[in-house]
Residue, then its C-alpha position, 0 to 999 in steps of 0.5 A: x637580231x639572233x645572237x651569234x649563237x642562236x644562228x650557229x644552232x639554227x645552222x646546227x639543227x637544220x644541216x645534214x649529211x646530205x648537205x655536206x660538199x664531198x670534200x669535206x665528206x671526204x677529209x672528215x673520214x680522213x680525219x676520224x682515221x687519224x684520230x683514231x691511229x694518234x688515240x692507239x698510239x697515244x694509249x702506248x706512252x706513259x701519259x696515256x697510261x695514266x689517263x686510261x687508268x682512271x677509266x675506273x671512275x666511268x663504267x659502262x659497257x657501250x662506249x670502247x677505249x680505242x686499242x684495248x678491250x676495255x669499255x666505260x661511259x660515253x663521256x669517258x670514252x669521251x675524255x680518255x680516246x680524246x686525250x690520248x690523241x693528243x699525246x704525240x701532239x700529231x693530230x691535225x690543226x686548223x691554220x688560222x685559229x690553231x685549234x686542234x679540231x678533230x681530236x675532240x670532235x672524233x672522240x665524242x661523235x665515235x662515243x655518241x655513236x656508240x650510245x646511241x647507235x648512230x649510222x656512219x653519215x651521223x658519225x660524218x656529220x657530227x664531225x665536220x659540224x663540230x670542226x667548223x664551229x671549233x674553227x670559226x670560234x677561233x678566227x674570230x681574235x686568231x693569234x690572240x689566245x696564245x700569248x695569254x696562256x691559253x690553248x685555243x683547243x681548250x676554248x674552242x672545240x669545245x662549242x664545236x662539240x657542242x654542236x656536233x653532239x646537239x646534232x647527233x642527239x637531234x637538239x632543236x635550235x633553241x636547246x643547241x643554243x642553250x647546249x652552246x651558252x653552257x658549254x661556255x662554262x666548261x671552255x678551258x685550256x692553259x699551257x702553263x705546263x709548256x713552262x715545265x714540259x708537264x702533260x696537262x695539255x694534252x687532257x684538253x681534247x678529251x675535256x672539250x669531247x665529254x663538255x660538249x656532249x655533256x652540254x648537249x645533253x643537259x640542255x636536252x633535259x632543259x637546262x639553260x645557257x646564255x644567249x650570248x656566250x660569245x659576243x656579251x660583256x662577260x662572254x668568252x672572247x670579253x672574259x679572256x682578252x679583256x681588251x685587244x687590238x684589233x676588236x674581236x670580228x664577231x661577224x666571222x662567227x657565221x659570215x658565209x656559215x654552210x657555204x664556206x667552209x673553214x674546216x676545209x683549211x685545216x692541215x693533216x700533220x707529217x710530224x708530231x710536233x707544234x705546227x707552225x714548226x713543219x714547213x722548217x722541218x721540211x725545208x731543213x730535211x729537204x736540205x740534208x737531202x739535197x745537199x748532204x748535210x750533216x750538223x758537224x759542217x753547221x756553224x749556225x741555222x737562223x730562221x726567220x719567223x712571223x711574230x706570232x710564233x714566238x711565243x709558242x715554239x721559240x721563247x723563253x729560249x732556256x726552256x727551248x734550248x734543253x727541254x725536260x721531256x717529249x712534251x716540253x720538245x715537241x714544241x721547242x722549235x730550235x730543238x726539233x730542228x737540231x733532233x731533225x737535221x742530226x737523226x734525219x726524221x721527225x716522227x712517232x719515235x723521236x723526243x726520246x729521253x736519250x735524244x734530249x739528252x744527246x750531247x750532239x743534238x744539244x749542240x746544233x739545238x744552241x747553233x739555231x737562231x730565230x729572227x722575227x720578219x713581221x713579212x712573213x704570213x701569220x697562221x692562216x699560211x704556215x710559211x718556213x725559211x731556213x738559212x744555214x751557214x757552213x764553217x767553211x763559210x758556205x751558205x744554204x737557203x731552203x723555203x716551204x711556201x705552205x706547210x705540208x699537209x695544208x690544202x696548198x700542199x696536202x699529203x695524199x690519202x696513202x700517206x695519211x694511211x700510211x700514218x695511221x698504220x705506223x701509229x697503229x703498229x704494235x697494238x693492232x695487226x697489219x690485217x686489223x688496220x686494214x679492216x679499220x681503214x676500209x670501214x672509215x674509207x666506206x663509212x657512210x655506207x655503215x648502218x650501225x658505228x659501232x661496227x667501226x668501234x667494235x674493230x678499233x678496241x679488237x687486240x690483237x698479239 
């Protein structure tokens, strides 16, 4: 009987653009135009500075940092477009595994691209492989990963790239298993720096791009990996929960693998910051809305939440209640709704350093309270409750069934244009945008990516 692997790499080398539903065609061009608004405007933070000065230690000429006229190595270009498209914690997530999928797949397809001057249906293709294995890897133990410090991105797109590069280089089946059994050595990804509001996770889209093209890679020149990276006793899943309940479920690996398609239940994000924060920001704004409320009429907000969110966005409570930088913010859930409810939006430009330190804010911040309801769904369903009671004793209830940007209640393709454009302003020209977004809307029509490219890294004053 194949290992879970060796029938992912069976899958991986005989599908084909051809083979893809048009939806997910669809959304995958959608995803790559994100990407690449999220990576530009990552390139403007100081994090993203930082990152891109070290392209020094990948030179070369083919691959181009999105936004800049700078070039550098495919895994490079790999590391550095990833990374920065995390920056703003704004990039789109797969609900039920909460992996952040399409950064690390977008910037390794866009650099492999590049290298190999692949067409934009390869380009299509090696993304939405690479999204589908990074989101079946992280359903298989949903929920699990989290509460041990790990960051499902990390683990887990990392064979998703794997995939997507294997592919994009025309890996045989038995090199994509071997591509999939190295990469398992490269997985990685703690969020030890949510405890101090540091920058490290944001690196984990870019690792997991330049582990899996550089798995890809080596397996093509014949080295090895272990058949059962996933399901054997030192394997990924044995390795980091050592015991769980309920038992890893091994089969949703390649359950339906071709026919359903898990990627298709990956949510765009609105707001940059954690995701199972949304559907609140949205009930809450809807609120201010409707009913013109304003954070000197609150006496207290309290939430309901599933349990599993906890541990990500609303504990430990004095890290959420005064979080030290953006990062540190964006997922705190008591005080991006405080940020919300007092400046009326959460967007590219919020989490500013005088926002955290706004005596307002920080006053409603400690008027928000969370209540665990095991009722509510866990992450395949992104559910918000917001309850506000008024110092005149009035009380407002507002509920998002599904968070906005899941495919229960999807932005529309203006809107993710829209966003593109709003994270492009500043680094690229209105015209420049258009031209960028028209090539990603067209892209399988695209003999040669680096077209595409060649726009994204055009300045423009």
């Amino acid at each position: 009987m194949p290992s879970a692997s060796q029938t992912i790499a069976a899958w991986t080398a005989g599908v084909g653009f051809d083979d893809l539903p048009q939806d997910v065609i669809t959304s995958s061009r959608l995803r790559i135009l994100d990407i690449i608004g999220l990576s530009i405007a990552g390139g403007t933070t100081a994090f993203g500075r930082s990152v891109r000065g070290v392209a020094s230690l990948y030179p070369g000429p083919n691959c181009r940092l999105w936004g800049t006229d700078q070039t550098c190595s495919v895994t490079g270009a790999a590391l550095i477009n990833g990374a920065l498209s995390q920056a703003l914690e704004y990039d789109d997530t797969h609900n039920e595994s909460i992996v952040h999928m399409s950064s690390p797949s977008t910037a390794a397809a866009m650099a492999l691209a590049e290298e190999l001057g692949a067409s934009g249906k390869a380009l299509i293709a090696a993304v939405a492989i690479s999204n589908e294995i990074a989101a079946r890897t992280g359903s298989v133990s949903p929920g699990q990963f989290h509460k041990r410090g790990f960051h499902p991105s990390g683990l887990f797109a990392p064979f998703g790239v794997a995939c997507g590069a294997s592919h994009m280089m025309g890996l045989n089946a038995g090199q994509t298993t071997n591509a999939l059994g190295i990469v398992g050595s490269f997985a990685a990804g703690l969020i030890q720096c949510w405890s101090d509001g540091t920058q490290s996770k944001f690196l984990h889209p870019g690792w997991a791009a330049q582990s899996g093209i550089a798995s890809a890679a080596l397996a093509r020149e014949g080295a090895t990996g272990p058949v059962e990276v996933f399901e054997g006793r030192f394997g990924l899943y044995a390795s980091h929960l050592q015991t769980v309940d309920p038992a890893p479920d091994f089969a949703r690996l390649t359950r339906d693998l071709g026919t359903f398609w898990d990627s298709r239940y990956a949510s765009f994000k609105p707001f940059p910051v954690a995701h199972v924060t949304h559907p609140y920001i949205d009930a809450l704004l809807r609120l201010r809305e409707r009913t013109g409320l304003r954070a000197e009429q609150v006496a207290k907000i309290t939430c309901p939440v599933a349990p599993y969110i906890v541990g990500i966005v609303c504990e430990p409570l004095a890290e959420k209640l005064r979080p030290l930088t953006d990062s540190h913010g964006r997922v705190s859930f008591q005080y991006t709704l405080a940020e919300a409810l007092v400046k009326g939006r959460i967007g590219r430009h919020s989490y500013t350093e005088a926002s955290l330190r706004d005596p307002e804010i920080l006053a409603l911040t400690d008027k928000v309270h969370y209540v665990v309801d095991p009722s509510l769904p866990g992450p395949a369903q992104f559910k918000g409750v917001v309850r506000v009671e008024l110092i005149d004793g009035t009380m407002l209830e507002e509920i998002e069934e599904y968070n906005r940007g899941s495919p229960k209640n999807p932005m529309t393709e203006g809107e993710i244009i829209g966003k593109f454009r709003e994270n492009v302003e500043g680094t690229l020209s209105d015209e420049a945008a258009t031209r960028i977004a028209e090539a990603v809307l067209s892209l399988e029509s695209i003999e040669d990516a680096r077209t595409l490219s060649a726009l994204t890294a055009a300045r423009h004053d």
